[in-house]
C-alpha positions as CSV (number, residue, x, y, z in Angstrom):
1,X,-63.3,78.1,-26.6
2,X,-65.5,80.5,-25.8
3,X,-66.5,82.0,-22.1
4,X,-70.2,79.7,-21.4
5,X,-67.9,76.3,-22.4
6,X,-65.6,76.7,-19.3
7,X,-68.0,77.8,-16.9
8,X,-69.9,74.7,-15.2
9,X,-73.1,73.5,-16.5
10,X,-75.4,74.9,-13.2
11,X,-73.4,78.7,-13.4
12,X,-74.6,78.5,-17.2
13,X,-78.2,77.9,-16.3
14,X,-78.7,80.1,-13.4
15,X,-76.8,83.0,-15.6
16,X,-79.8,82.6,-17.9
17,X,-82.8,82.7,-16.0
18,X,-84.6,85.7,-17.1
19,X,-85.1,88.1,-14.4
20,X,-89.0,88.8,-14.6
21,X,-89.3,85.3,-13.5
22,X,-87.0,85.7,-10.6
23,X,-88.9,88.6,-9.5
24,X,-92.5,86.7,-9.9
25,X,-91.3,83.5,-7.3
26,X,-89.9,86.2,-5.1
27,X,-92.8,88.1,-4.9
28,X,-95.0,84.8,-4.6
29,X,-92.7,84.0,-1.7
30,X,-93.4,86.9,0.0
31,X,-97.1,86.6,-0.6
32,X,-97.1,83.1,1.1
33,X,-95.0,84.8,4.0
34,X,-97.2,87.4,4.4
35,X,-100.2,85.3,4.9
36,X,-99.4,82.9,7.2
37,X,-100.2,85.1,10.2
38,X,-103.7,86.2,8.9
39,X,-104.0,82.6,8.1
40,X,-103.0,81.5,11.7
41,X,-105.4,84.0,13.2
42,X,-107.8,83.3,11.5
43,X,-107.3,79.5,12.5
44,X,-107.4,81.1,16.0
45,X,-110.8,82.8,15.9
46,X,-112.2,80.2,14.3
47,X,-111.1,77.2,16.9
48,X,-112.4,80.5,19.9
49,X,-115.7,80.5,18.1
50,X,-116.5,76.9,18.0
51,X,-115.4,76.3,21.4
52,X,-118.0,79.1,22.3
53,X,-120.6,77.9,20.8
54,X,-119.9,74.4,22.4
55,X,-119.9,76.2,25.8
56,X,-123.2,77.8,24.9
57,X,-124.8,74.2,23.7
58,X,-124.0,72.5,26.8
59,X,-125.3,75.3,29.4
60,X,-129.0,75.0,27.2
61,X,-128.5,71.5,27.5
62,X,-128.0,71.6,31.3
63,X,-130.7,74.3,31.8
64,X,-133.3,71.8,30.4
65,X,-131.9,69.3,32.4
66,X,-132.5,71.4,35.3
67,X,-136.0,72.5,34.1
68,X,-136.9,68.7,33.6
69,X,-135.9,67.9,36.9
70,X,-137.6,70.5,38.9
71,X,-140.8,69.9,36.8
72,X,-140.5,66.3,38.0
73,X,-139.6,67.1,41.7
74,X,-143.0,69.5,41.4
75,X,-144.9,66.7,40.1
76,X,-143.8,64.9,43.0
77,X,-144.8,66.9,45.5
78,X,-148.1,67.6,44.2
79,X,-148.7,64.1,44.2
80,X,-147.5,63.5,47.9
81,X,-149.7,66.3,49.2
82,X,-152.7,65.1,46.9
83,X,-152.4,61.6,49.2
84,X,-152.1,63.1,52.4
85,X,-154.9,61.5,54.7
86,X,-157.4,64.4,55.7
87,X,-160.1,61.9,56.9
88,X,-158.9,62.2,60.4
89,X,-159.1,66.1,60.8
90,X,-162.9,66.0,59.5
91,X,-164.3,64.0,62.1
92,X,-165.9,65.7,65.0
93,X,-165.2,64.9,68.3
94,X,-168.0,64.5,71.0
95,X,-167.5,65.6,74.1
């Protein structure tokens, strides 16, 4: 019997995995390692940058709000001092 017949079936194949392909999924390992915290960064700035611009959307949304109501309270008063009575101060008084 010769050496590779006594040795179990798994030792055999591992023993004859060429080592170039060893070394690429090590190195691809490594890659995926080494890009998770870029990755998760960039996740980060991403998720900072939409909640920004959410922030900026609603304070436009509530300055025209704003500028829609105080164009309607001006309205208003316009209106109120347009029906004020002034019949009462032109009429002369005789003595």
């Amino acid at each position: 019997m010769n050496q590779a017949e006594n040795q179990p079936a798994a030792e055999t194949r591992s023993a004859s995995i060429n080592e170039q392909v060893t070394d690429a999924v090590t190195q691809s390992n490594v890659k995926v390692v080494a890009e998770a915290p870029a990755i998760a960064l960039g996740n980060v700035y991403q998720k900072a940058a939409h909640a920004t611009a959410i922030m900026f959307e609603n304070a436009v949304n509530a300055r025209q709000q704003q500028d829609i109501l105080g164009q309607a309270a001006t309205n208003q008063g316009v209106t109120q001092v347009y029906n004020i009575d002034t019949d009462g101060d032109a009429k002369i008084l005789k003595p």
